[in-house]
Structure formats: structure tokens, C-alpha cells
C-alpha positions as CSV (number, residue, x, y, z in Angstrom):
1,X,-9.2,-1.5,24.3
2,X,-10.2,-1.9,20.4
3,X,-6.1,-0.6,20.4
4,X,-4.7,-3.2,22.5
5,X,-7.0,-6.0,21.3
6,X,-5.7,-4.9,17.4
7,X,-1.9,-5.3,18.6
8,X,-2.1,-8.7,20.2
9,X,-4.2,-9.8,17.8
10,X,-1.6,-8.8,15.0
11,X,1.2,-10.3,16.9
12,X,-0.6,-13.3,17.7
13,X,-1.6,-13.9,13.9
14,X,2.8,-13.9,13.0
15,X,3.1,-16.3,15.9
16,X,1.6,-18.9,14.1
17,X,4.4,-21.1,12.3
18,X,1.6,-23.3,10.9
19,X,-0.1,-20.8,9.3
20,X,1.5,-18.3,6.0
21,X,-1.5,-16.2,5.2
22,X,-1.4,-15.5,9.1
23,X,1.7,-14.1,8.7
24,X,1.4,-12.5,5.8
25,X,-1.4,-10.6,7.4
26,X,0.3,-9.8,10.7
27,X,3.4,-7.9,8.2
28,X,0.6,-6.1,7.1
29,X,1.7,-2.1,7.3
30,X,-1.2,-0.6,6.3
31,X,-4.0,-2.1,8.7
32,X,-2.2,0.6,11.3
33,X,-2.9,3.6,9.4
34,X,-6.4,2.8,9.0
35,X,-6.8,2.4,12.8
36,X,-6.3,5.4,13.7
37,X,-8.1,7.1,10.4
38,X,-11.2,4.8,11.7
39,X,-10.7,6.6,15.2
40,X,-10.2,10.1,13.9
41,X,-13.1,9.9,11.8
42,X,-15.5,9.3,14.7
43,X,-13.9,12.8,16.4
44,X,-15.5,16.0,16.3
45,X,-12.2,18.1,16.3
46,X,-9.2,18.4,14.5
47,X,-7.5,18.0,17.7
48,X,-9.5,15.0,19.3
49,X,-9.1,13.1,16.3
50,X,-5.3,13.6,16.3
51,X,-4.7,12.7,19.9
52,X,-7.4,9.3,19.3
53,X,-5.3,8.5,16.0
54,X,-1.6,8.7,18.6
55,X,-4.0,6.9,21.7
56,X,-5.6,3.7,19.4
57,X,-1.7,4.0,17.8
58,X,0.1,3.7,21.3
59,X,-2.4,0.9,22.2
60,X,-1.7,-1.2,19.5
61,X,2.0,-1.1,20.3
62,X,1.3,-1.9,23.7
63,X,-0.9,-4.5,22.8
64,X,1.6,-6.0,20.5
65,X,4.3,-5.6,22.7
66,X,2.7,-7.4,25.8
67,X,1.6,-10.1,23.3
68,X,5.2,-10.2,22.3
69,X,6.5,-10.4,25.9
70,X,3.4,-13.0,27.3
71,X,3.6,-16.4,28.0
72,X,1.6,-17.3,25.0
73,X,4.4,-16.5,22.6
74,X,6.6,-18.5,25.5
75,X,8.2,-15.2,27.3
76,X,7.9,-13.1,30.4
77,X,6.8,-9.5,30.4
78,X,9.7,-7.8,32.4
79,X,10.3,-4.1,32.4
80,X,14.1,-5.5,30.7
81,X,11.9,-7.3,28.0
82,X,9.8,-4.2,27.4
83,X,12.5,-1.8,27.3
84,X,14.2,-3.9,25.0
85,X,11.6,-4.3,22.9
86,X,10.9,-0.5,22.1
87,X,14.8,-0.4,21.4
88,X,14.6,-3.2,19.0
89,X,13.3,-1.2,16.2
90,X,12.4,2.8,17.1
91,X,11.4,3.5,13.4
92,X,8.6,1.4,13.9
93,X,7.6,3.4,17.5
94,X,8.7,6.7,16.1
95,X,6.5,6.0,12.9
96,X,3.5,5.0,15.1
97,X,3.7,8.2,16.9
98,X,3.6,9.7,13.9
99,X,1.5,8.6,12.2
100,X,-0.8,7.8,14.2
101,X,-1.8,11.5,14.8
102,X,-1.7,11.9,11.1
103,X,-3.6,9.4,10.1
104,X,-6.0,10.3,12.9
105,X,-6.8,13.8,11.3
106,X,-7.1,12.3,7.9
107,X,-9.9,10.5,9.2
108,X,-11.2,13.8,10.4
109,X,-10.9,15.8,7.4
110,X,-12.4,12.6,5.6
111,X,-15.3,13.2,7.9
112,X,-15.5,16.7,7.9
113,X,-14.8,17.9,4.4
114,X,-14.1,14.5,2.6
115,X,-11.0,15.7,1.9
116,X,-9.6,13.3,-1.4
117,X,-6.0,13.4,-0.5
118,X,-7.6,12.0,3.3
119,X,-9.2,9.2,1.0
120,X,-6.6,8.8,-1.3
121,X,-3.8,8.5,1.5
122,X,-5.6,5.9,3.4
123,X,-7.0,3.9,0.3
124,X,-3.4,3.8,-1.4
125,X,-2.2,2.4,1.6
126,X,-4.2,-0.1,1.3
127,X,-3.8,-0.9,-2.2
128,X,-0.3,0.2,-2.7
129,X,1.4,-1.8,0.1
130,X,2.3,-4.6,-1.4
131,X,3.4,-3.1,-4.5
132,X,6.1,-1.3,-2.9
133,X,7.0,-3.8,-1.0
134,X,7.3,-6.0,-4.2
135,X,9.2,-2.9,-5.7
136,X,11.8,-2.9,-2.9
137,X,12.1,-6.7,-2.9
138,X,10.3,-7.3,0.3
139,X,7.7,-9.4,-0.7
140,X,7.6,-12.6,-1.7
141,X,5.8,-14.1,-4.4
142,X,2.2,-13.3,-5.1
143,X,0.0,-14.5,-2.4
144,X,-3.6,-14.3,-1.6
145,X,-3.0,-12.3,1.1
146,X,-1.9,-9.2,-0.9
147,X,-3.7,-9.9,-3.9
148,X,-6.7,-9.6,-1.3
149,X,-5.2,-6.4,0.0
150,X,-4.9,-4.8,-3.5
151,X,-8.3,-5.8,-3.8
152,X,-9.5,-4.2,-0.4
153,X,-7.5,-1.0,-1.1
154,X,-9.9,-0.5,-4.3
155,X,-13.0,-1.2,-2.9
156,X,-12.2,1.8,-0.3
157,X,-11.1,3.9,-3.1
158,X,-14.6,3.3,-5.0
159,X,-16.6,3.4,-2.5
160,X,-14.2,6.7,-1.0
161,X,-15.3,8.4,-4.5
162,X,-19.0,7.4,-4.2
163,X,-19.4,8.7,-0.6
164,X,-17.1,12.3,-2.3
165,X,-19.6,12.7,-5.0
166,X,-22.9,12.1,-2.9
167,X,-21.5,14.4,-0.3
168,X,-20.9,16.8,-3.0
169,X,-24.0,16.4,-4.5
170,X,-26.2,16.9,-1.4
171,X,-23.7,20.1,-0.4
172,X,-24.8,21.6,-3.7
């Protein structure tokens, strides 16, 4: 459900013409990676956590494909609609079903071990987004809404190393 809500919700936020920083946010990459991280962490096994990562994934893109297809955004969900919208761009489906699982057991090793490159991965999503997408010319320029997501991405990072070094403080 959390899956399904997150998709329509982030669809729903780009459908607003009235409102940039909406869509900013729903263009947001790196919110879906920390789904599924979020999900994995709450799994006791390597491979609960990846299948929770690919199920909260899958649900999203549902979710944002029925919000897509709904009468709010002023269409009709038809199995032609649907089917056309998983054709209309498979790198963003075959990336969610990637990683998805991967991010998944991140959030499990994060939990388990507190892994760094688990923290690192998911924080420098976060925080590194909208740099590359500044790098590759993607981006337009600076907003609040990224200069907020840089900001977000380090307060995970700091507070990734303060929950590493009490974890290995307390193992020792």
C-alpha cells in the first residue's frame, strides 16, 4: 500500500502545472532507491529484504502508472493505456526491477552489518542527484528543490556515520 500510495503521490505532484517545486520533486530519482532501502531494512533476511525492495519497487510503478492512466490526470485506465505505458520508457521499469531488489538488500546489510558502501550508496543518492544531473545538463538552474535534496543527502550521510560508529562502539 505505502508502494502504491508513494507512486501516485509522485505522479500526482508532476501533474501540477501550477506548481515548479512540485515538479521538481516528482523528477526526483533518488526518493525510489530509498523506498525500497527503507523496506529492506525492516527485513530479517537477505532474501526478504530483496524481494520487499522489487514488491514496494513494483508498487510504486503501479501506483504511478494508474495515477498516470486515472481520471484525475484526465485519462482512462485501459489495458491499451497500461501496456503502453510500460512500453513508453522500459529503462525506467527494467531499472526499478533492479534496483529495487538492490537497494532492498542495502537496507539489509545497513541493518545487519551497517555496511558503509549500504550508507554511502543510498546517502549519495541523495546528495549526488542533482549534481549529476546538472553535470549531464539535465537540470535546470539551481532551485530549492535540489539545493534541499543536497542538503537531505548529508544529513543521512552524518547521521549514517553516527549510527556506524555507535554500532561499532557498542560491538566492541
Amino acid at each position: 500500500m505505502v508502494g502504491l500510495g508513494f507512486g501516485g503521490a509522485d505522479q500526482y505532484l508532476g501533474s501540477l502545472p501550477a506548481e515548479h517545486w512540485a515538479t521538481s520533486v516528482s523528477l526526483l530519482s533518488a526518493p525510489w532507491l530509498v523506498l525500497p532501502f527503507l523496506f529492506g531494512y525492516t527485513q530479517t533476511t537477505v532474501r526478504r529484504s530483496a524481494w520487499i525492495g522489487l514488491l514496494v519497487t513494483v508498487a510504486a510503478l503501479v501506483g504511478y502508472a494508474v495515477m498516470t492512466l486515472s481520471p484525475i490526470e484526465g485519462a482512462r485506465l485501459t489495458l491499451t493505456g497500461f501496456v503502453g505505458f510500460v512500453r513508453s520508457d522500459p529503462r525506467v521499469i527494467f531499472g526499478g526491477l533492479v534496483s529495487g531488489p538492490l537497494y532492498g538488500w542495502l537496507g539489509h546489510r545497513w541493518r545487519t552489518r551497517r555496511a558503509w558502501a549500504s550508507a554511502a550508496l543510498v546517502a549519495g543518492a541523495v546528495c549526488f542527484e542533482p549534481l549529476a544531473e546538472r553535470a549531464f545538463g539535465q537540470l535546470p538552474s539551481p532551485s530549492a528543490v535540489w539545493q534541499t535534496e543536497i542538503g537531505i543527502g548529508l544529513m543521512m550521510g552524518f547521521i549514517f556515520v553516527a549510527m556506524g560508529v555507535s554500532y561499532r562502539r557498542r560491538s566492541a
